[in-house]
N, C-alpha and C positions, 0 to 999 in steps of 0.2 A: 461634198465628194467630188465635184466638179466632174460628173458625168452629166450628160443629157438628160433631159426629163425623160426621154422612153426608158434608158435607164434607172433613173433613179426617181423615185416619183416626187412630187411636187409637196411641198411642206406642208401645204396644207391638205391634203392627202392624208398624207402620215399621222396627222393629227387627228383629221374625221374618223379617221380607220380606226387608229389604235388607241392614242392617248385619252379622247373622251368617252369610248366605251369604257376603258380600264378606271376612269374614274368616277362614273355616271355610279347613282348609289341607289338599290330600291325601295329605299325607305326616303321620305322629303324628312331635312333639316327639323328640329322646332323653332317655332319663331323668336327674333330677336331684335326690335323694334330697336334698338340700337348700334346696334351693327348694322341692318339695312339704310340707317342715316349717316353712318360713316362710309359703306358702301355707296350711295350714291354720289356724296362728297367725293370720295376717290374717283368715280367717272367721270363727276365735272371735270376735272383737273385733270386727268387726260384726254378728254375730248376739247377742252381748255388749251391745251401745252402751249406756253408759250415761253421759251431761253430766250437769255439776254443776249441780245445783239451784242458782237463784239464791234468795238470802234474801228473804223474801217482802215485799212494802211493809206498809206500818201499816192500809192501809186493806184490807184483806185478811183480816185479824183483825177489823174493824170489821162488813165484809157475808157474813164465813162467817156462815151459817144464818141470815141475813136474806132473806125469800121477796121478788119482785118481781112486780108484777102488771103485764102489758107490754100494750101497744098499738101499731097497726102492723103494719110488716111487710104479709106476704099473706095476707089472708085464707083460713085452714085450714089452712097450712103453718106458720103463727106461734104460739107458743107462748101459754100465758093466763099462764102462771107460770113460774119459774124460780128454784132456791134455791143457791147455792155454798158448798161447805165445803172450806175450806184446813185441814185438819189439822196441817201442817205433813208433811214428808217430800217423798218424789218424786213424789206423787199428789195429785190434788184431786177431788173430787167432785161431780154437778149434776144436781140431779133436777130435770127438764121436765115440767111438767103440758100437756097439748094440749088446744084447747078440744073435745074428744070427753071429755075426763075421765080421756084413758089418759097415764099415766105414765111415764118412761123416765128408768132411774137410770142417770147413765154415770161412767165416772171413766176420768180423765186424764192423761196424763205431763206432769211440771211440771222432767223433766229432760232433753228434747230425745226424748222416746221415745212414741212411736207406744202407746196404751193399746187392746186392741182388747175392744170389747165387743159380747155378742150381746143383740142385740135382737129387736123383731119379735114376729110369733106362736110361738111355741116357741122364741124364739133363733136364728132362723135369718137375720136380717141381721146380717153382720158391720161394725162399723161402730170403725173407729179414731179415736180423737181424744187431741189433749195442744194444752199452754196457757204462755201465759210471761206476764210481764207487760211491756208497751212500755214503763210509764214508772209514775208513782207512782197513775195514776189508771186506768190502761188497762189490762184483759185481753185479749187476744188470743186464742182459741179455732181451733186449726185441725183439720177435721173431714174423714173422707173415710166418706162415707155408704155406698159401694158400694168392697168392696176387688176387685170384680171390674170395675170400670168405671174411666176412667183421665179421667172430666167431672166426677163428681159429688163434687170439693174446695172443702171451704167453708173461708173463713176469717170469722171472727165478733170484731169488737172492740166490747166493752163497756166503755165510759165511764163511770165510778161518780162523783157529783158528791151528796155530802150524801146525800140518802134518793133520789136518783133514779137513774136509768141509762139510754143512748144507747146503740143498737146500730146496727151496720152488719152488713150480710152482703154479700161478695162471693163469684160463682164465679170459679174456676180457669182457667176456659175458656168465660167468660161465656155457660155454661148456662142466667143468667136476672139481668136486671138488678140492680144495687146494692138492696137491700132496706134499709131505715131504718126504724126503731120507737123504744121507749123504753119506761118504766114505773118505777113506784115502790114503795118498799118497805109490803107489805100489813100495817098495826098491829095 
């Protein structure tokens, strides 16, 4: 709906509230020793998930461990720096400099899988992110800053064009309008 949580409650709200009472039953199932082996098989395999890495574009090899000095964005939420390393594999790596000086190493799933990393003062934000690329120029970054909040989903696509780069930030649930910056690679 893209109203505020006071607004509009939280999805998983809506679910506690209404969808599992409406489907809670008072009678239990009868058993079925077969279905509960396919059932668990089924949760392997989502708690499993792992997509195929797509092959990574050229220019990806080009900006691993090229730092970016950015401008934009909101002032003190926006980063000063920004470095990316595609190693290759299911993971990619991005250390943000903030302009406080503090740093935040994250790394991300580049095969459909949620990477969660603790951040913060002692580790205690948990903060998930993974990354694919749109097209031969574009990163896509999708981020959820608070795995306990069901607003705070970013997606972040970066534009890499020669030694520059375009950033867009939107939220999920337009917690705060389209953010745009840019910067270029520090020599």
């Amino acid at each position: 709906s893209g109203l505020p949580e006071a607004d509009f409650p939280a999805p998983h709200q809506l679910v506690k509230t209404y969808l599992l009472p409406a489907a809670k039953s008072a009678k239990a199932l009868p058993p079925d020793p077969g279905t509960d082996e396919k059932l668990a098989e089924e949760i392997s395999k989502i708690q499993d998930a792992k997509g195929p890495t797509a092959p990574l574009p050229e220019i990806a090899s080009q900006i691993s461990g090229s730092t970016y000095r950015l401008v934009g964005g909101s002032p003190g939420r926006w980063p000063s720096e920004i470095t990316f390393d595609f190693p290759g594999g299911d993971t990619y790596s991005n250390t943000i400099v903030w302009p406080t000086g503090e740093t935040d190493e994250i790394i991300g799933g580049l095969n459909g899988v949620f990477h969660v990393n603790h951040l913060g003062p002692n580790g205690q934000a948990l903060m998930a992110w993974r990354g694919y690329w749109r097209d031969e120029r574009t990163f896509v970054e999708e981020q959820n800053f608070d795995l306990g909040a069901d607003v705070d989903f970013a997606t972040v696509a970066y534009t890499f064009d020669g030694n520059k780069v375009s950033i867009t930030v939107d939220s999920s649930m337009g917690a705060f309008p389209t953010l745009k910056g840019g910067g270029e690679i520090v020599e």
